[in-house]
C-alpha positions as semicolon CSV with decimal commas, in nm:
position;residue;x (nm);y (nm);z (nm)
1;X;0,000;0,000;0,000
2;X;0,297;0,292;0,061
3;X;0,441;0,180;-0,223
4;X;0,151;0,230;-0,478
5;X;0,125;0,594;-0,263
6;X;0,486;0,674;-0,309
7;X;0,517;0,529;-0,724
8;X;0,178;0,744;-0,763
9;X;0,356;1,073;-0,575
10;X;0,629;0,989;-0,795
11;X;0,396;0,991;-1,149
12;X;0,220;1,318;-1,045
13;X;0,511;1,502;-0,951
14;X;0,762;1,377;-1,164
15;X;0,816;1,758;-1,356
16;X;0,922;1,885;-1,084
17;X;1,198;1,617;-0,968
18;X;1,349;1,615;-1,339
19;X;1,431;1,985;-1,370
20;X;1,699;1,921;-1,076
21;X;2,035;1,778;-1,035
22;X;2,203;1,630;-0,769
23;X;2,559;1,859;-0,718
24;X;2,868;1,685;-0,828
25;X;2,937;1,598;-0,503
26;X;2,665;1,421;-0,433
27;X;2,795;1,180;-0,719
28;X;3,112;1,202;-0,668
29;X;2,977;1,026;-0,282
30;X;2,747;0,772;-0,465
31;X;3,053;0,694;-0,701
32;X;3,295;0,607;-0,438
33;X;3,049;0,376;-0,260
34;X;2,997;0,176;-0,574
35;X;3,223;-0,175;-0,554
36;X;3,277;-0,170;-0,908
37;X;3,408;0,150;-0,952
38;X;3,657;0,123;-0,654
39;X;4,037;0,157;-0,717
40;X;4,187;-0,191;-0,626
41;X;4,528;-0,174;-0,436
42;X;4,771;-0,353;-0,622
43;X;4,804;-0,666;-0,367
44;X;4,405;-0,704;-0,396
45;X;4,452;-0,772;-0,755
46;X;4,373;-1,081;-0,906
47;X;4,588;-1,056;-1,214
48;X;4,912;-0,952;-0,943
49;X;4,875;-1,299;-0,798
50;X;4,797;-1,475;-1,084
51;X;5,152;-1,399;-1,228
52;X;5,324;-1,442;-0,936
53;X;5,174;-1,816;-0,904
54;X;5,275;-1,831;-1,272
55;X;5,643;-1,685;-1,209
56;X;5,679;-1,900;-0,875
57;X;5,598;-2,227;-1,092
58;X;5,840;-2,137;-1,336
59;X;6,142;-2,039;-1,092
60;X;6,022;-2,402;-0,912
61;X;6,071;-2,572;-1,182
62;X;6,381;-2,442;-1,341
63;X;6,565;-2,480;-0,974
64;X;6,449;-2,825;-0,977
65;X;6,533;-2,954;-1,285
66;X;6,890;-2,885;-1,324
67;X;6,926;-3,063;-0,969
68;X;6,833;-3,400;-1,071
69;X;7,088;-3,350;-1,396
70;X;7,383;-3,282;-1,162
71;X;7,299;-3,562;-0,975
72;X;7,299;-3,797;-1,236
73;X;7,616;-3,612;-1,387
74;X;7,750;-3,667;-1,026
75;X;7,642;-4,041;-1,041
76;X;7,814;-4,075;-1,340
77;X;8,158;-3,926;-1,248
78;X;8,161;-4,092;-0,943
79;X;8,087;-4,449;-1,136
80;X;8,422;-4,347;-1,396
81;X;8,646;-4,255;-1,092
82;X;8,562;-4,575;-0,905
83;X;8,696;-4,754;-1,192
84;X;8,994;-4,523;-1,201
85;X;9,075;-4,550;-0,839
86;X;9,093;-4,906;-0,851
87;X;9,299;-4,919;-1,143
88;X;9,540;-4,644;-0,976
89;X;9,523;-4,836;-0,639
90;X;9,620;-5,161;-0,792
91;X;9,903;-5,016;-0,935
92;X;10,012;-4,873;-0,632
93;X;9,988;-5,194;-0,372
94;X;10,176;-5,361;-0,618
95;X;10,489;-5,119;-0,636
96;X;10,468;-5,112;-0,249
97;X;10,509;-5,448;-0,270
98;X;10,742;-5,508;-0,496
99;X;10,941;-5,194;-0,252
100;X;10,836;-5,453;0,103
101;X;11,067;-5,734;-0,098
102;X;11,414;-5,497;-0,121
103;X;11,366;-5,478;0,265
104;X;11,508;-5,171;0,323
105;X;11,494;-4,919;0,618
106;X;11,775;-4,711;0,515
107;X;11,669;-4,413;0,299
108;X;11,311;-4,476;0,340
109;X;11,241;-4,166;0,532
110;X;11,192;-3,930;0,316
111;X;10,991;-4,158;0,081
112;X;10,754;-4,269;0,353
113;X;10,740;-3,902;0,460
114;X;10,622;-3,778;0,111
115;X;10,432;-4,103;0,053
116;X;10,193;-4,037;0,338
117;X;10,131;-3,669;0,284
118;X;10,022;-3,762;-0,041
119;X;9,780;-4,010;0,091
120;X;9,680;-3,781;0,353
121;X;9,586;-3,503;0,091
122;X;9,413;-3,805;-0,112
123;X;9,196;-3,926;0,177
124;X;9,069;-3,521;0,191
125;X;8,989;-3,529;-0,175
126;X;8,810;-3,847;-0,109
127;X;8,610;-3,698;0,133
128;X;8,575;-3,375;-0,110
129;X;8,429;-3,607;-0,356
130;X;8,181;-3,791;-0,158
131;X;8,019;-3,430;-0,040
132;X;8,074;-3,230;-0,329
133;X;8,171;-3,409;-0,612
134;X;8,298;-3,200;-0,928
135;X;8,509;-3,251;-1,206
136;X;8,848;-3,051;-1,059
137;X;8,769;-3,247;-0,717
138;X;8,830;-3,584;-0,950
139;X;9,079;-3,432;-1,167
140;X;9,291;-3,359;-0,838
141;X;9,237;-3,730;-0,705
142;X;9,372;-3,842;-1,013
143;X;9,670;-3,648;-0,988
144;X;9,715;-3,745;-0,669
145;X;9,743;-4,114;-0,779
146;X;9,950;-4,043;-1,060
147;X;10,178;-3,874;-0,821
148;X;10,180;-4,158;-0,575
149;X;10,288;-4,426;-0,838
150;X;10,545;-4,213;-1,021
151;X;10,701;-4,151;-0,652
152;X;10,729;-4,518;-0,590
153;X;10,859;-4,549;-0,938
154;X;11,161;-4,337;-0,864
155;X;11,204;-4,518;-0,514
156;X;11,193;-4,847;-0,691
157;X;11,454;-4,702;-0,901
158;X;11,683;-4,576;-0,656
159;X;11,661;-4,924;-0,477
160;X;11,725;-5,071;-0,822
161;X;12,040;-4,859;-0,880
162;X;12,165;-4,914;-0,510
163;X;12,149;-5,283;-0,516
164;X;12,309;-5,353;-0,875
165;X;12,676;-5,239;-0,752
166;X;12,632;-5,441;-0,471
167;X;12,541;-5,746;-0,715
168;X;12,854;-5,614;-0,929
169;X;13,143;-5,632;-0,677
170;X;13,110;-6,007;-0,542
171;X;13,125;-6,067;-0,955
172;X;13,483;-5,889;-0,959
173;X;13,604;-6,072;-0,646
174;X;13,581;-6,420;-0,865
């Protein structure tokens, strides 16, 4: 019932309502209450988030991915040096050996002095290689093997040359 009294106020006197306007501040009030045309702050924004999911996806996935290829790199290198190493360690057991059967004690110092640095600094790469294992960390343990054998070499070599004049002089005796 007030409504068909207020729509029928609103037919009969409707001349008189259109010839005024509101002031522009009364819209500019009515505009800023309106959801749709509020500003949005930049962290309410849909679209903000949306590419920072997207960009947070990607940087996910390209940290990931070249993980699990150094791994398998790392696999890989470790395999080739294991077959190195015991190649390399072979090599060396049997020069000690073959050192063990001149039974000497004189001049060994220095030899077993520089023999067990070197294996000292080899057991550190060793352990380099197990927790960080890199190309230079396996070049170096190489080295180090290289440089073990071609130290005994020149030991076995000196022993060699020492014993041969000794072999020599009972021959000039006769």
């Amino acid at each position: 019932m007030r409504e068909d009294r207020l729509e029928e106020f609103v037919r009969q006197n409707r001349e008189a309502f259109d010839d005024k306007e509101p002031s522009g501040k009364v819209w500019n009030n009515i505009e800023s209450s309106l959801s749709f045309t509020k500003s949005r702050s930049l962290w309410n924004s849909v679209t903000l988030w949306r590419a920072a999911a997207v960009v947070f996806m990607a940087l996910s996935a390209y940290l990931l991915i070249p993980k699990t290829q150094t791994i398998k790199q790392n696999d890989i290198a470790l395999k080739e040096f294991s077959d190195v190493e015991a190649f390399y360690v072979q090599q060396i057991s049997e020069k000690v050996e073959l050192i063990g059967e001149f039974q000497r004690s004189e001049g060994l110092n220095g030899f077993t002095h520089d023999f067990q640095q070197l294996e000292a600094m080899y057991m550190v790469l060793k352990e380099e290689m197990k927790n960080r294992p890199s190309q230079k960390v396996k070049d170096a343990l190489v080295l180090n093997l290289l440089v073990q054998i071609d130290l005994l070499n020149q030991h076995i070599h000196k022993l060699e040359l020492e014993d041969k004049p000794k072999e020599e002089k009972p021959k000039a005796n006769t």
